[in-house]
N, C-alpha and C positions, 0 to 999 in steps of 0.2 A: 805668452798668454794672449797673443794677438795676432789676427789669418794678416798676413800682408803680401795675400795676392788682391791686383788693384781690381779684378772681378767680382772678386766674390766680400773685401769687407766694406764693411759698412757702419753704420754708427745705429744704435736703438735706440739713442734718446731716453726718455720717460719709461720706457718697454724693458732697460737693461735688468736683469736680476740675477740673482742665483736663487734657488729652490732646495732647499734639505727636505725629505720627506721620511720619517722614520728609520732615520741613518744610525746602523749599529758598527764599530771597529772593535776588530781583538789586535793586539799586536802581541804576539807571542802565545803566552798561556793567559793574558790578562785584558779584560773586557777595558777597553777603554770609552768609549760611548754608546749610547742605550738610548735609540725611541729619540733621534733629534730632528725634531723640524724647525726649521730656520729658513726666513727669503731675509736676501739682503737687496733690495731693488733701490735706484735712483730714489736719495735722499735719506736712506737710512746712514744711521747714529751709533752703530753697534760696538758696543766691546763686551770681549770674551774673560771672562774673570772664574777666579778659582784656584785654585793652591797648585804649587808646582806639580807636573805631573797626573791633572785633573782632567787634560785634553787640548788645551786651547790650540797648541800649534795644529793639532792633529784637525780640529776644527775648521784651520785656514788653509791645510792641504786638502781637504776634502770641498773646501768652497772653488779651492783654487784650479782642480783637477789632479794637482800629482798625487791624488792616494783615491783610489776607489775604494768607497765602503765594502763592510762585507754584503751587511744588508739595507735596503733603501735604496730610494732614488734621488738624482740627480739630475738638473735643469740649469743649463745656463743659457743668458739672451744678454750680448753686448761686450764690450771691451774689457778686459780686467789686467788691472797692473798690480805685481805682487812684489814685498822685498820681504826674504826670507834673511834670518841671523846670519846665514853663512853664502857668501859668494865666491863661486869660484873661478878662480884667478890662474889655474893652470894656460899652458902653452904660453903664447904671445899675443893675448888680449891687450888692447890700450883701452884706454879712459876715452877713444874714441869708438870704438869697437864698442863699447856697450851703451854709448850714448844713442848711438847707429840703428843698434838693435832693440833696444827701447822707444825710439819712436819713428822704425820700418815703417806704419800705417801712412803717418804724414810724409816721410821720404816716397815710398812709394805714390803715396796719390799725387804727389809733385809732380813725379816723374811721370805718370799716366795725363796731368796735364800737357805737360811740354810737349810729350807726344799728341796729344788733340789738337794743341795748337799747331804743331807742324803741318796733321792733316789736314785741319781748315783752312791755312795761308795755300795747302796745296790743291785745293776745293777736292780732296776727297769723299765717293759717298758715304753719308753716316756720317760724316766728322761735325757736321752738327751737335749732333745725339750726343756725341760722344763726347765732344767741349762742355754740355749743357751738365751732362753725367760727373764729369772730372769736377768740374768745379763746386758744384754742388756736394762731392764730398770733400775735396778742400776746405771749402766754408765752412763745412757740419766739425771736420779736426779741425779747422784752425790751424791748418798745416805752416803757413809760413810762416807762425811766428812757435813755431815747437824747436829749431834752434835757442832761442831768446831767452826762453822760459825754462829750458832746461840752464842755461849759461845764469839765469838770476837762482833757480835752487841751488845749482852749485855753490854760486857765493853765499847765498842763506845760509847756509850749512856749515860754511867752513871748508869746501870738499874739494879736492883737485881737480882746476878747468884744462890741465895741459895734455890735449886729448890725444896725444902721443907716446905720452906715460904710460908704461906699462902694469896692466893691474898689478900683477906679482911682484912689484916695489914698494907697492903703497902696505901700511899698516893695516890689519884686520877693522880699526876704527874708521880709517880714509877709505879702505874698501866699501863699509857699508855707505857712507855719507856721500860716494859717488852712487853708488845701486840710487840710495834713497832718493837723492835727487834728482835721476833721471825719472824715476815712477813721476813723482810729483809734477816733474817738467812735460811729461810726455803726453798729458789731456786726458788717462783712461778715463771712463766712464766710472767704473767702480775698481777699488782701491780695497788691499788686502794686505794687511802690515803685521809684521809680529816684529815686539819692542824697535818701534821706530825711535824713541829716543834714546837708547844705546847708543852710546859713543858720540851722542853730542851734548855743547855748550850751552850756555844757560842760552846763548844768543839764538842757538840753531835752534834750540826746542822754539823759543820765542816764533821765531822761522815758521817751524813747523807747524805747531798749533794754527796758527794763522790761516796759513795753507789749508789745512783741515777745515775748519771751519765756514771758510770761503768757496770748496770745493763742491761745485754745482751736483757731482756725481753722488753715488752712496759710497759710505765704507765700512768695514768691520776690522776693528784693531783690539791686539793682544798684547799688551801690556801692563806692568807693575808701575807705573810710572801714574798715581792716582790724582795728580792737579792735571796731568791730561786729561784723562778718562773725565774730570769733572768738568773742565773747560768744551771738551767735545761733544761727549755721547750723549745720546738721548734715552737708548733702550743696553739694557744688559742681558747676555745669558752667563748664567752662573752655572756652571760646571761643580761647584762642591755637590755633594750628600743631599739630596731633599730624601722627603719619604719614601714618594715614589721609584727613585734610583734613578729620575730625568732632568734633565736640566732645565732650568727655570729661568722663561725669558720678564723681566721687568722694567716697564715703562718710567716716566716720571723724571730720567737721567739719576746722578747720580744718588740723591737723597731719597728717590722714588726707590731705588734698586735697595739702599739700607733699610728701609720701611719695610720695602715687601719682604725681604729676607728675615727681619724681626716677627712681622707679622706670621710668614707659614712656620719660620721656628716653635710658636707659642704653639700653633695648630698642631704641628708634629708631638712637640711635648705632650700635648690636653690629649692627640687621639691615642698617644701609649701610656700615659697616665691612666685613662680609662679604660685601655683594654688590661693593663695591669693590673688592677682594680677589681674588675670583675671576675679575671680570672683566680684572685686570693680571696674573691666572696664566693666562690665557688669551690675553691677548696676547705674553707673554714665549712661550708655545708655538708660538703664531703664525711668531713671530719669527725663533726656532730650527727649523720645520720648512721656513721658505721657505729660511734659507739650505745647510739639507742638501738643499734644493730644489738649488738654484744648486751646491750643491757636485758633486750627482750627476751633472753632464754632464761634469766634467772628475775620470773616474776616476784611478788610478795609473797608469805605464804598466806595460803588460804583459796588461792586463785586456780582454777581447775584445769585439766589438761588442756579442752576445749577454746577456754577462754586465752589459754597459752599461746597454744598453735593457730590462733584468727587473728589475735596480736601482730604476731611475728613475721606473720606473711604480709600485713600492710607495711612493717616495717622493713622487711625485705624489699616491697616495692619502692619503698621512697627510697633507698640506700642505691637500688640498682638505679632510679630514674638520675638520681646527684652524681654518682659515679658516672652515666652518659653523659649529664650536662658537662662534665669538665675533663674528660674525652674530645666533646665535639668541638669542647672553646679552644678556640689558635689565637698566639699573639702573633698579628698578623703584622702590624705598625713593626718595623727596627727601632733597636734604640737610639737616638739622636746622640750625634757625634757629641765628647765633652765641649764644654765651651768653657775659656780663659775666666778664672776667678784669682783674684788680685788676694795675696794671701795677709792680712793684717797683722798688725806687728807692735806694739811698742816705743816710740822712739820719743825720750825726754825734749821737748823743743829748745831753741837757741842756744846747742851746744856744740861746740868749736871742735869740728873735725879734722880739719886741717891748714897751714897757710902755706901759700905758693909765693915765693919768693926770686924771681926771674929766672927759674932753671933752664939748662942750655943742654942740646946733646948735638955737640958735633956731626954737621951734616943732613941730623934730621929736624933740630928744633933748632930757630936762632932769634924767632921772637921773643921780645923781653916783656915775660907776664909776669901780673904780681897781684893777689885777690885771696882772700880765705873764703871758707867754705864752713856754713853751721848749717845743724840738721833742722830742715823744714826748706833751703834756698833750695833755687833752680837758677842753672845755668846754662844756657844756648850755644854750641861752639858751633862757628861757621867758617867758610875759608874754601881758598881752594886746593886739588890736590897739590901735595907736596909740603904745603905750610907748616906740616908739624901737629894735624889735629891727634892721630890718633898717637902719636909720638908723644905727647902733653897728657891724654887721656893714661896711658902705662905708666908714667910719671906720675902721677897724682895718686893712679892706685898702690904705688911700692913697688910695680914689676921692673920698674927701671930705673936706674940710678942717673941722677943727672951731671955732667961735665963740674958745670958749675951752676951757680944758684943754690934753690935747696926747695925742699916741698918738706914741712915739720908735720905730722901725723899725730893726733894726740893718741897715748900710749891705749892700746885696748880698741881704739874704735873700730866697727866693722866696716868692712869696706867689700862690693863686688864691682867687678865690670863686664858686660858680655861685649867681646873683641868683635871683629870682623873675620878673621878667621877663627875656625873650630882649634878646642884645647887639643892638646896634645894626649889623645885617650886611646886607651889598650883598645882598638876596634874588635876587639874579639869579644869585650864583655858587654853586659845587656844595657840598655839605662837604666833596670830596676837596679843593677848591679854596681853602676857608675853613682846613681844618687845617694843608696844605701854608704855607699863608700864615702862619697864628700861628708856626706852628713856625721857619719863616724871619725872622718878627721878633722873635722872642723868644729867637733866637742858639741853639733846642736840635738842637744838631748830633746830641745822640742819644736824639731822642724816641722813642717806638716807634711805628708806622705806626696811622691808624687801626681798621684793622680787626682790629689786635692785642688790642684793647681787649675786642672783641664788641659795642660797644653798637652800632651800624649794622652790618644787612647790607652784603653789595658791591652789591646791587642798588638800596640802597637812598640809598649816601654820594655818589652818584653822581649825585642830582638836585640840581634847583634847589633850595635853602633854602630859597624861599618858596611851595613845593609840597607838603613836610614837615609833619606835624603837630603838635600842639605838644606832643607825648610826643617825634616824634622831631626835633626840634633841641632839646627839654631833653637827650636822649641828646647830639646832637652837643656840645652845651654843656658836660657834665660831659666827654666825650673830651677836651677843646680844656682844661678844669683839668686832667685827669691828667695832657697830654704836658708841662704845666711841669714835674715832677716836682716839687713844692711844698713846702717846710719846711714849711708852714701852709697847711691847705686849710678852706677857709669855706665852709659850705653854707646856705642861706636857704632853708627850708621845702624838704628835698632830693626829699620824697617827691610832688611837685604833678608830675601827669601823667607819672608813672612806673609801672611795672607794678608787682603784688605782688614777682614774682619778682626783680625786678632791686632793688629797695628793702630786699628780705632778703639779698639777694648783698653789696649797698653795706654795707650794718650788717656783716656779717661781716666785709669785708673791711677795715673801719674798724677794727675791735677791734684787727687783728694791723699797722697802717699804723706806720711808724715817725714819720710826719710829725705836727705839731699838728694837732688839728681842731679846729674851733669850728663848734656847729652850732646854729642855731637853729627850730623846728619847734612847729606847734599838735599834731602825728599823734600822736593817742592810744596806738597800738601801739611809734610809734618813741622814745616817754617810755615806754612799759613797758619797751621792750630797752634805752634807754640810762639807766636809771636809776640802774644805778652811778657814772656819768659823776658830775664836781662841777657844781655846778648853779646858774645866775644869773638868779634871774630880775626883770624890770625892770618896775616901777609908771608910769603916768606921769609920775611928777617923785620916785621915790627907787628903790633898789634894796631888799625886800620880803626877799628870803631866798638865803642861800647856803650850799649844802653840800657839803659833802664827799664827793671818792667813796672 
């Protein structure tokens, strides 16, 4: 994404941007972006937010160059560094090879120095100009010290400095964390990231935000990772559903972006509530003037033909004018997408669901935990991978027998968990067809229906499972907990392939749950909301700290 012939680049400074102007993509048979205008110029804060599958990466191909809209234009002025999910690692690339490549600008303008200076030591003419020229963009990159800078992201990161290593050894995780660290190292002006914290440590995000924040240039990043997004951005484009079908950009950073979004929701609602509205006041008129239609031919007696037929005809007229009125009315507004209603439930307070008593499973659990659980507690599990969380988590629900220890369950109580991976479901049947079905053998004669829920559209509960993506049979998934109505609802990492909005809705609507939760989660944001919670978190072979909320 950057010229490095020493002719022709140059730095733009202040001037860098990119330009979207009514940018529309299809990819296949399916419209993926509609009417986008977006600049992202020196000093912008952007991130791209939206449910999987709403556009965002297609949004950073299209800033970045590799995907030309169908329609709309495009402008770019300045350097742009891009790290995309996937690097490829084919042939015999090293870990020098892409460092190399990543900051060619500052290697080459090096190299157009040393060459000026030779010509000056050999008083060639022009080698004035042309020393003056070189160094002048030297200064503007900062070229000599873009070895340094790249050699400290790498350690930030975690990332391999042995620039001899070849990519195709390294993990898909070490892969990205070397890309990522050359962008960063290598001084672009403007910066293009989708899920930059992918495959890193709590250290490296630490790292990274950092970085972010400090970086003189603009950037626009796409990621789930919402304590970034809040630490960083200043402005959002949201890619979900507005009215208009455009995407809506929101100032204010992250709480500005939650407001505006509540805000034009209400608006959407109010402008099809009312056109709803008018159109059932226009047919209840309908209604009533055809049957004074009908009633006009059969006057009282006494009334004469004349007085009949002059009747008739003005009620003809009024019948034909209400019958145009609601002809010509359109409900023009769509219906706004459902939205997550937390479904209420019953559940007797301070009643002893179950006690965990140090269970063990070879290999995967070896911390010795020991706590009961009554309905109304919250529990915070934290840890890092491997410790045994969501192993503890199947344990506690019954799905898994432990070595030794023991987890006692009191007889009858309800119990869900939504896993981290998807159930094990006939992908050939619908979710109307999957829910109907739990709900039938799980004896809840008075679940509430799916679509009470909000998390599936009607349009949407109504296909195959195995056509669904994997945002929405996580949705179907958390429906199919809530119709248990749960004394105990267990969540494993709740926020994986969920939207912002429905993961803010869930924490809310957890606060006020009368059921136990126990939830366990790496989401940096959803450890800052639930940090009153008492908290457990698990080492690989002991329990590290526990607190109180």
């Amino acid at each position: 994404m950057h010229d490095t012939s020493s002719h022709q680049y140059s730095r733009a400074g202040s001037r860098s941007h990119i330009r979207l102007s009514g940018v529309g993509v299809t990819l296949g048979d399916r419209r993926v972006l509609t009417g986008v205008d977006l600049t992202v110029s020196a000093g912008s804060r952007l991130a791209l937010v939206g449910e999987n599958g709403r556009g965002k990466t297609t949004v950073l191909r299209v800033l970045s160059g590799t995907l030309t809209p169908d329609v709309g234009t495009v402008s770019r002025v300045g350097d742009v560094g891009v790290t995309q999910q996937h690097l490829d690692a084919s042939g015999q690339r090293t870990v020098g090879d892409q460092i190399a490549s990543e900051i060619a600008p500052s290697l080459t303008a090096l190299a157009r120095l040393d060459r000026a200076v030779d010509a000056l030591a050999h008083g060639r003419p022009g080698a004035d100009d042309d020393y003056a020229s070189a160094l002048d963009l030297v200064t503007a990159l900062d070229a000599w010290d873009a070895d340094r800078r790249v050699d400290m992201a790498l350690a930030g990161l975690s990332a391999c400095s042995d620039r001899d290593r070849p990519l195709a050894t390294l993990s898909v995780g070490q892969r990205y964390r070397v890309r990522l660290a050359c962008v960063l190292g290598a001084g672009h002006e403007l910066l293009l990231l989708d899920e930059p914290t992918n495959h890193l440590d709590a250290s490296g995000v630490e790292f990274l935000t950092a970085r972010l924040k400090n970086h003189r240039g603009g950037l626009a990043i796409a990621s789930h990772d919402r304590a970034l997004l809040r630490d960083v951005a200043t402005d959002f484009l949201d890619l979900d559903p507005h009215e208009d079908d455009r995407p809506r950009l929101y100032g204010g950073g992250y709480e500005g972006w939650i407001e505006g979004r509540r805000r034009d929701r209400e608006q959407w609602e109010q402008a099809h509530a009312d056109q709803t509205e008018e159109h059932q006041r226009l047919v209840r008129a309908a209604h009533v003037a055809r049957g004074r239609l009908r009633d006009s031919w059969r006057p009282e007696k006494g009334h004469g033909r004349h007085e009949r037929a002059t009747r008739a005809a003005g009620t003809v007229q009024a019948f034909n004018r209400r019958r145009e009125e609601l002809e010509k009315h359109r409900i023009t507004v769509p219906v706004p997408p459902p939205e997550f209603r937390w479904p209420d439930w019953q559940v007797p307070s301070g009643r002893r669901i179950l006690t965990c008593d140090a269970p063990r499973v070879t290999g995967r659990l070896d911390a010795p935990v020991a706590f009961t659980v009554d309905t109304g507690d919250r529990l915070l599990l934290t840890g890092p991978n491997g410790a045994g969380k969501s192993t503890l988590l199947e344990v506690l629900a019954g799905r898994l027998h432990p070595d030794t220890g023991s987890v006692d369950h009191r007889p009858g109580a309800r119990m869900a968990i939504l896993t981290q991976e998807i159930p094990d479901w006939d992908l050939r049947r619908t979710g109307v067809e999957l829910y109907r079905d739990h709900v039938e053998q799980s004896g809840l004669s008075e679940a509430p229906g799916l679509a009470s829920t909000g998390l599936l559209e009607a349009s949407l509960a109504g296909n195959r499972v195995g056509s669904m993506s994997q945002g929405q049979q996580r949705r179907l998934h958390l429906a199919l907990c809530l119709a248990r109505r749960p004394e105990l609802l267990i969540l494993d990492e709740p926020s994986n392939h969920l939207s912002f909005a429905l993961v803010d809705a869930l924490t809310e609507a957890l606060a006020r749950a009368e059921c136990a939760v126990i939830e366990a989660t790496h989401d940096r944001q959803l450890l800052r909301d639930l940090a009153g919670w008492p908290t457990l978190r698990l080492e690989a072979s002991r329990v590290s700290s526990v607190r109180g909320g």
